[in-house]
FIBA-51489 format. One record per residue (C-alpha): x, y, z. Coordinates in steps of 0.05 Angstrom, whole numbers, padded with zeros to 5 digits, always signed. Example, Ala and Ser with C-alpha at 12.3 -4.5 7.8 and 13.67 -1.06 7.14 Angstrom:
# residues 2
+00246-00090+00156
+00273-00021+00143
***
This chain:
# residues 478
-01024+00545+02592
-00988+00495+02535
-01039+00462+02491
-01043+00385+02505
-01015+00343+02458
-01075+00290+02461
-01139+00307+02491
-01181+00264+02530
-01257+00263+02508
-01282+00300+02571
-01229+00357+02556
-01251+00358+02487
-01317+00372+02502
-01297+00415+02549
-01258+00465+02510
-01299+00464+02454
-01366+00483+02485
-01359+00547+02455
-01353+00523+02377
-01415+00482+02396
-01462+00529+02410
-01429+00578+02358
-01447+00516+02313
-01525+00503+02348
-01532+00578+02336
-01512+00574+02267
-01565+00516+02250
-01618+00552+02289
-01606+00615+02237
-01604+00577+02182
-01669+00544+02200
-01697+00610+02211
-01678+00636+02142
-01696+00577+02105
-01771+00589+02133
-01770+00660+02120
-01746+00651+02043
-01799+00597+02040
-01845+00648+02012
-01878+00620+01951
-01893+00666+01911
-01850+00735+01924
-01892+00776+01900
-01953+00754+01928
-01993+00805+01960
-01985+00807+02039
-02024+00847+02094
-01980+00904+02131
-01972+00915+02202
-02031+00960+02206
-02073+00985+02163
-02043+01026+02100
-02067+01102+02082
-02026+01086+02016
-02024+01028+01969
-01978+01051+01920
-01914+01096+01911
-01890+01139+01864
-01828+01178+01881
-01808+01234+01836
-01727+01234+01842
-01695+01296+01824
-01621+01277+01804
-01561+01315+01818
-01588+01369+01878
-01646+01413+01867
-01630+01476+01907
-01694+01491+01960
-01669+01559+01968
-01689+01571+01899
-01755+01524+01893
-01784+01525+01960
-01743+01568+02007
-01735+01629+02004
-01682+01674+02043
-01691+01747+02043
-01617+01733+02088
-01587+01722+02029
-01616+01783+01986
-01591+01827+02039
-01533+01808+02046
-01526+01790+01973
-01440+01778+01963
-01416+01784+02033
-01352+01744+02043
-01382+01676+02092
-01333+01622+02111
-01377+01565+02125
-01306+01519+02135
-01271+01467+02100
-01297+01408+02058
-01370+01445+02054
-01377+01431+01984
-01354+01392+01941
-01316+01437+01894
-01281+01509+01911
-01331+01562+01914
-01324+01640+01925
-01348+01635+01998
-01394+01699+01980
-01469+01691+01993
-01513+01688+01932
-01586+01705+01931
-01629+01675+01881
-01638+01697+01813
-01714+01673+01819
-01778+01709+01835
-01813+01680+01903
-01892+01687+01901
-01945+01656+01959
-01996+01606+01933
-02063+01563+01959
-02088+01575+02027
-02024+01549+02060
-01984+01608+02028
-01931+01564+02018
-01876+01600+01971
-01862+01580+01916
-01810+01597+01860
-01837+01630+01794
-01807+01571+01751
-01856+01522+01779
-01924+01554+01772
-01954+01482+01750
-01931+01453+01828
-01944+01514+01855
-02021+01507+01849
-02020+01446+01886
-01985+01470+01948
-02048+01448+01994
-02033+01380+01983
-01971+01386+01993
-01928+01376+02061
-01859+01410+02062
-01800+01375+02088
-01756+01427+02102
-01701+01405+02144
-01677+01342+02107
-01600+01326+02121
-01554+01278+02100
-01484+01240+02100
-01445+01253+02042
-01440+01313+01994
-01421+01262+01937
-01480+01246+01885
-01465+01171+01880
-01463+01163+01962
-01524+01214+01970
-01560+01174+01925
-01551+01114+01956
-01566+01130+02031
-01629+01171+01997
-01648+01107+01960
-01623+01041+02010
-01617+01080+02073
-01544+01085+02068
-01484+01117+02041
-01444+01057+02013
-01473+01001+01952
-01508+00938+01974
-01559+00944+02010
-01641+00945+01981
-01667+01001+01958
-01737+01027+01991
-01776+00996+01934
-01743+00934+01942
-01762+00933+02018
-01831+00959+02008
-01845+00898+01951
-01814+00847+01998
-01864+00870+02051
-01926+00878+02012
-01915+00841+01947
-01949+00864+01884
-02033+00871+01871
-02018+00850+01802
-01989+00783+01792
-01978+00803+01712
-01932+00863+01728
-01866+00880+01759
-01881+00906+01837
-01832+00951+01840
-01810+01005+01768
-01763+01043+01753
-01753+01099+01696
-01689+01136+01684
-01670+01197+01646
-01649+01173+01566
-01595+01236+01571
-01558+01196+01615
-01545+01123+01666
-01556+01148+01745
-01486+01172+01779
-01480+01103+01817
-01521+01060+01770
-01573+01016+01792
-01552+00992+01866
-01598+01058+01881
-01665+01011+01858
-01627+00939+01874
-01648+00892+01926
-01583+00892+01955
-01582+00820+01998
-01656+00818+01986
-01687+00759+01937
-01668+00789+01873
-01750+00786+01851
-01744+00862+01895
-01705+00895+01849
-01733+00947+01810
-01753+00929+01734
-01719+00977+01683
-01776+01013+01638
-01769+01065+01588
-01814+01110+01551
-01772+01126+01490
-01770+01079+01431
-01795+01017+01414
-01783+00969+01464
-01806+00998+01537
-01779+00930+01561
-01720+00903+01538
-01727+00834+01515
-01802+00828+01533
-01819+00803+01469
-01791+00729+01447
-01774+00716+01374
-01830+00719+01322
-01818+00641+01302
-01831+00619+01377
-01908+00615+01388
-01936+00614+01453
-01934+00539+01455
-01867+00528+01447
-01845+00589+01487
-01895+00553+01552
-01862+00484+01537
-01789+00514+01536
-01804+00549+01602
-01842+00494+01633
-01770+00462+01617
-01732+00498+01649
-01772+00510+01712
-01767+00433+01722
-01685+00442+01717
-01687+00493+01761
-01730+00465+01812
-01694+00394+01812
-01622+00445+01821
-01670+00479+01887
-01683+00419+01920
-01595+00416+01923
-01599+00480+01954
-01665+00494+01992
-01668+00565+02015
-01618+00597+01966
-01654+00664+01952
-01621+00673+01874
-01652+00608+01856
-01730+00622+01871
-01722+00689+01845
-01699+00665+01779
-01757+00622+01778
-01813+00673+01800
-01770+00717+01737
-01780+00671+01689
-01853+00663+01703
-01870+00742+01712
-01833+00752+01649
-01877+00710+01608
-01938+00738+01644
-01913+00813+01628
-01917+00794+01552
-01995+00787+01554
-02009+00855+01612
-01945+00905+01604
-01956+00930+01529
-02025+00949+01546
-02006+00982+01615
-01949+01023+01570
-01991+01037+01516
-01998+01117+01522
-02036+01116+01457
-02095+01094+01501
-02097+01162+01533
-02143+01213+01511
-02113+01279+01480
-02135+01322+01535
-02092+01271+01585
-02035+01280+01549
-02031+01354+01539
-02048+01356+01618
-01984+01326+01621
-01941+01371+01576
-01931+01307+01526
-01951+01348+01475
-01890+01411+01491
-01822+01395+01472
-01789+01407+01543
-01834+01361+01575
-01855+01320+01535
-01805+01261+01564
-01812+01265+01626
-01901+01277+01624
-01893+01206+01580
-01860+01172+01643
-01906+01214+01702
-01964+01187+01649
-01936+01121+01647
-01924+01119+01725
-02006+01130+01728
-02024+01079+01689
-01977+01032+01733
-02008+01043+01794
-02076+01048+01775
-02057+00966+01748
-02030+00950+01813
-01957+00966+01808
-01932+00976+01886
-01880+01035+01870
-01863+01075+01818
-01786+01108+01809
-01783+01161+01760
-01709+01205+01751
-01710+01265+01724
-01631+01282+01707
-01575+01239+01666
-01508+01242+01684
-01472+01298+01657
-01489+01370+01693
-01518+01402+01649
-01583+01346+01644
-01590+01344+01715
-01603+01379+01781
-01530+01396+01787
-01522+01484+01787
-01451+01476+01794
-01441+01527+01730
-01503+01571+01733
-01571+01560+01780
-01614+01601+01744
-01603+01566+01669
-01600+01491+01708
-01651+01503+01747
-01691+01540+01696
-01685+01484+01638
-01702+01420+01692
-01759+01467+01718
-01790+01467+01643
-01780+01399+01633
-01812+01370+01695
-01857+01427+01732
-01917+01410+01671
-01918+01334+01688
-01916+01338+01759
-01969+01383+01759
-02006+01345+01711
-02004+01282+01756
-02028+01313+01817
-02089+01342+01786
-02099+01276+01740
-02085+01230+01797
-02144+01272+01838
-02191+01275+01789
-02194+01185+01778
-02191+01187+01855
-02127+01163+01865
-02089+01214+01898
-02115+01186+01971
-02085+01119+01956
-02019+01140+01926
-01961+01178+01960
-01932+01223+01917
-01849+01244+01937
-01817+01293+01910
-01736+01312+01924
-01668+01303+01904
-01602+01267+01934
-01580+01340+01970
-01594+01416+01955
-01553+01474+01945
-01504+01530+01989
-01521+01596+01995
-01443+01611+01977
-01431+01621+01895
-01388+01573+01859
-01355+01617+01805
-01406+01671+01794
-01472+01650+01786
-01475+01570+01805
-01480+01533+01872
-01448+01479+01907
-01478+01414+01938
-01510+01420+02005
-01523+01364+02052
-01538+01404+02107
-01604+01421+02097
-01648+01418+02037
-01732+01404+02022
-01772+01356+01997
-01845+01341+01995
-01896+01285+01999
-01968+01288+01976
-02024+01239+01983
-02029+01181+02016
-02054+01209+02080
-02011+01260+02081
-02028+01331+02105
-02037+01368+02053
-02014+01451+02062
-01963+01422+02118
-01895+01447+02135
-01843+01411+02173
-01780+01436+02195
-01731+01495+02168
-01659+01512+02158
-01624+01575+02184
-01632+01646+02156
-01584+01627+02102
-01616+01558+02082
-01545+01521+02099
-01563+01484+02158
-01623+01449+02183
-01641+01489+02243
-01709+01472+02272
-01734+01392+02268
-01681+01364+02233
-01699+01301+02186
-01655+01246+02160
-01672+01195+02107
-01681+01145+02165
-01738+01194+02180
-01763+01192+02112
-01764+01117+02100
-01802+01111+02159
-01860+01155+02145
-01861+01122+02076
-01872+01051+02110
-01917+01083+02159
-01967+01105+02097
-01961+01036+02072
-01978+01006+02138
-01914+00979+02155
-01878+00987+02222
-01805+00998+02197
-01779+00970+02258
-01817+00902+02247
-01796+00896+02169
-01733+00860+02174
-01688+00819+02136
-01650+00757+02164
-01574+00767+02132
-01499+00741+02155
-01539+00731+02229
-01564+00799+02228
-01640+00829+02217
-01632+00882+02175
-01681+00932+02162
-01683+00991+02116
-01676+01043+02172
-01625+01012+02201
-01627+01022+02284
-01654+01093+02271
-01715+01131+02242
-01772+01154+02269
-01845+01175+02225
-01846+01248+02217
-01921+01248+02257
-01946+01330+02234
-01942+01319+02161
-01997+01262+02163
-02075+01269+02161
-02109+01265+02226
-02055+01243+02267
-02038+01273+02325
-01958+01304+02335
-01922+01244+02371
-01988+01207+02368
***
């Protein structure tokens, strides 16, 4: 039908009902958002949905692909039928490989009253198997570091969207007003393959995003001090300043997330000067702490400072706790792409000490019930070779674990086939994952949402569902 040149009023209405509610709908959203930014403080502590078995978090990351089959899984498959020509199809890996299978050059012994196995390069972990629950079926997307990363970190395979700590901050806020909620620590070898979208807040108020902290140096905090010739006076005047500019530019904007989140910065960075050099002070800890923590051995000495520092964190109230182990380049990270056993071998040495050292230390203060320990990588390992002795990335199927925090401890979820390629019986994804991390927290991942471009988001997406047999007395799909 030709278009009218004029309209009468009754026609205009008429035809443009549509753009009016479009535009109705639009306000009501907008309304809705405004009130749900409206926070106050973001950091403020909130109730869950229920009631939490964890408080805090602190998630081991192992960067670049541990391999299970050489750690946690063992396949006497693969010793049998040790260089056998397999075909497991194209685009499996992400490099060429020989196709033959490859058993693994470590020794497999049982441990605890679980009789989990256990590899021989992680004795330290492996006497702390009966608090730990196995996750032995994890999948996911992409065989790509920077894309595994991201949909092990956010939820999904592609940047932008918040990071787990970031959601699990905007939830529950911090229990200390003086520190960052949410922490991150990196490897010094090396920035993470993908950089820090894996610990931003994505669309979330940018007070979610992870707080860089490092353990090697001077200055755990960049720019935490402020120049020796500003006192505290004149630094509390200049930021009283410019927290009045600020808040005369919000009342423009009402509702614009970037705006209170640069004021709740400016405030928790001043507060951090007084609290966070204590809290990173390692020099506090007792001899016997550190060596418990392999500070005092050259291989682990790194990574036991940042496990150390991580305790210290949460016992002050810091929400969650991010600690890499791997830089970049292959040969500091979880990446066997050359040769498993001398990878695997050096990152065993230089984290199997510290880990084991904060189970036992986070036990013995007590804290081990209130804080759920992760441990895992972005993918694992094939059973095929690459070149002679290393081994391709494996989304397919690989293991993690989780301790504490109501977990069940000597538990064991899920498996891959005989060969440890595929995830064969109760197969996880990191939908899963996230979920049974908000469940320990006391949040109902499909109630923690996040109003953006007319959409609630949530960090598992329109999936994920709590992994029920891993956790203290719960029943299986109870």
């Amino acid at each position: 039908m030709p278009f009218p040149a004029t309209l009468s009023r009754r026609a205009l209405l008429a035809r443009a009902g549509c753009g009016f509610g479009s535009l109705a709908l639009h306000a009501l959203l907008a309304q809705e958002s405004l009130a749900e930014q409206a926070r106050g403080n973001p950091l403020a502590p909130r109730p869950g949905h229920a009631a939490p078995r964890a408080r805090a978090v602190i998630w081991l990351f192992m960067h670049g692909g541990p391999s299970a089959i050489d750690l946690y899984d063992p396949k006497p498959t693969l010793q049998k039928r040790s260089g056998e020509a397999l075909n497991l199809g194209t685009n499996v890996g992400f490099f060429a490989s020989s196709g033959k299978l490859m058993p693994s050059p470590f020794a497999f012994r049982r441990h605890g009253q679980c009789r989990a196995w256990v590899s021989d390069v992680l004795p330290g972990i492996a006497r702390h198997v009966d608090d730990l629950a196995f996750i032995r079926s994890v999948h996911v997307e992409s065989n790509n570091h920077g894309p595994a990363l991201y949909e092990m970190n956010t939820g999904f395979a592609r940047m932008g969207f918040p990071s787990t700590g970031a959601w699990v901050t905007y939830g529950l806020g911090s229990e200390n007003q003086n520190l960052p909620g949410f922490v991150v620590m990196t490897d010094y070898r090396g920035a993470l393959e993908g950089g820090p979208s894996s610990w931003g807040a994505g669309f979330l108020p940018g007070a979610y995003q992870g707080t860089a902290v490092s353990t090697r140096g001077t200055s755990p905090i960049l720019h935490l001090r402020p120049p020796a010739a500003v006192g505290q006076d004149r630094q509390r005047a200049q930021l009283d300043l410019v927290r009045r500019l600020n808040q005369q530019h919000q009342e423009l904007r009402p509702g614009e997330a970037d705006l209170e989140a640069r004021l709740a910065s400016y405030e928790l960075a001043y507060r951090m000067q007084l609290e966070a050099p204590e809290a990173l002070d390692l020099t506090k800890e007792t001899a016997a702490t550190q060596r418990l923590y392999g500070i005092d051995q050259k291989p682990s000495e790194y990574y036991g400072k940042q496990l150390l520092t991580a305790r210290r964190l949460i016992e002050r109230g810091v929400r969650f706790v991010q600690v890499f182990s791997g830089g970049y380049d292959d040969t500091v990270r979880w990446d066997a792409h050359a040769d498993v056993k001398k990878n695997h071998g050096d990152r065993a040495a230089e984290i199997d000490m510290p880990v084991a050292g904060l189970l036992t230390d986070l036990k013995q203060r007590g804290l081990l019930d209130s804080t759920l320990v992760i441990w895992g990588g972005e993918f694992g390992r094939l059973p095929i070779s690459q070149g002679d002795r290393g081994r391709d990335h494996n989304r397919y199927g690989f293991t993690i674990w989780m301790a504490g925090g109501g977990i069940k401890g000597g538990a064991s979820h899920g498996s891959t086939d005989e060969l440890g390629w595929k995830a064969a019986e109760d197969p996880v994804t990191v939908n899963d994952i996230h979920a049974t991390i908000l469940h320990q927290l006391g949040l109902d991942h499909t109630k923690l949402t996040y109003l953006h471009q007319g959409r609630r988001f949530r960090l598992t997406d329109v999936a994920g569902e709590v992994i029920q047999d891993i956790l203290a007395n719960e029943r299986a799909g109870g």
